[in-house]
C-alpha positions in Angstrom: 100.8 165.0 85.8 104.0 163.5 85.3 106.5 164.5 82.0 105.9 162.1 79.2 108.7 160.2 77.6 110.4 160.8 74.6 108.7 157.5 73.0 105.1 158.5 74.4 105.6 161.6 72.9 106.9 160.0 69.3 103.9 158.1 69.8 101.5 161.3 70.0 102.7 162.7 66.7 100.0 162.9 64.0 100.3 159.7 62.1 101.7 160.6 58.2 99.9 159.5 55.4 100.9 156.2 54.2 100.4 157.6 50.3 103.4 159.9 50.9 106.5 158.8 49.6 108.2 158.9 52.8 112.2 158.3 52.2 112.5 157.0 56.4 116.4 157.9 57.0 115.9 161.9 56.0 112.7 161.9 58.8 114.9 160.2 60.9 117.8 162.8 60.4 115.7 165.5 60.4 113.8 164.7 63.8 116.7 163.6 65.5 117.1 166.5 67.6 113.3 166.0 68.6 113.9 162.5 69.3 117.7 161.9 70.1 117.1 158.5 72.3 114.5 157.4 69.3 116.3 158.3 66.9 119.3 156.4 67.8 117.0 153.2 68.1 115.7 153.7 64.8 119.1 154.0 63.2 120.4 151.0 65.0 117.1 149.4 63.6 118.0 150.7 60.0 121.6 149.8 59.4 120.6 146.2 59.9 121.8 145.1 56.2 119.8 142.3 54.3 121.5 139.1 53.6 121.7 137.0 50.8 122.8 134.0 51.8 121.6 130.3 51.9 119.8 129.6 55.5 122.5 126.6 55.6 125.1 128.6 55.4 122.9 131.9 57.6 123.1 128.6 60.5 126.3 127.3 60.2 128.0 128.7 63.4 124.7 127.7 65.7 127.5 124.8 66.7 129.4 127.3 68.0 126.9 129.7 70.2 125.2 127.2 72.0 127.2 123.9 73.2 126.6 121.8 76.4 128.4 124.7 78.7 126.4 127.1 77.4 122.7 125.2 77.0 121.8 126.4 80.2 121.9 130.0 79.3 118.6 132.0 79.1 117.2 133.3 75.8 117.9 136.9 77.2 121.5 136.3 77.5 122.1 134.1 74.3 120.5 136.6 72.6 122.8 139.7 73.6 125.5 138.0 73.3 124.7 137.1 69.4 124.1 140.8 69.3 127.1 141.5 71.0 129.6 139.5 68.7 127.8 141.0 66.0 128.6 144.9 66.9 132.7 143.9 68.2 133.5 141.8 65.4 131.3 143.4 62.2 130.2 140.3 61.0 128.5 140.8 58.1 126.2 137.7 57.9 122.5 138.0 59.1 122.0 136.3 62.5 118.8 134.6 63.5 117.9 134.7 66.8 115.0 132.4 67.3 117.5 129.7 65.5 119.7 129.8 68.5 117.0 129.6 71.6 
């Protein structure tokens, strides 16, 4: 029988109680030793931050990511190199993906 996976066995731990108060980065810090390759996804999941600001201005910059050079570019790609721009440069505004494909 071959080794499970890290996620499979994430996904084989007994399911916690949805009536817990459950504060979700101490479980992450506390299992990340358990689950180092999880973990890591999770806190990359986490530290998205929420935005506040208009849609208009959220889509301003679409201009800029997709012009007629770059229109031929597959979702895939468009969409790491959103991601991308977003870990180099920090910026701070909330990107929308599905905007952009």
């Amino acid at each position: 029988m071959p080794k499970k996976s890290e996620l499979e066995m994430y996904l084989d731990e007994p399911k916690i109680d949805r009536k817990i108060e459950l504060d979700i980065l101490h479980f992450w810090k506390a299992n990340q030793y358990r689950f180092p390759e999880v973990s890591a996804m999770a806190r990359d999941v986490l530290c998205i931050p929420i935005s506040t600001v208009a849609s208009e201005s959220a889509f301003s910059n679409s201009g800029r990511i997709l012009d007629q050079y770059r229109s031929a570019l597959k979702h895939d790609i468009v969409e790491a190199l959103v991601c991308a721009k977003d870990w180099l440069y920090g910026d701070k505004g909330e990107v929308f993906l599905n905007f952009y494909l």
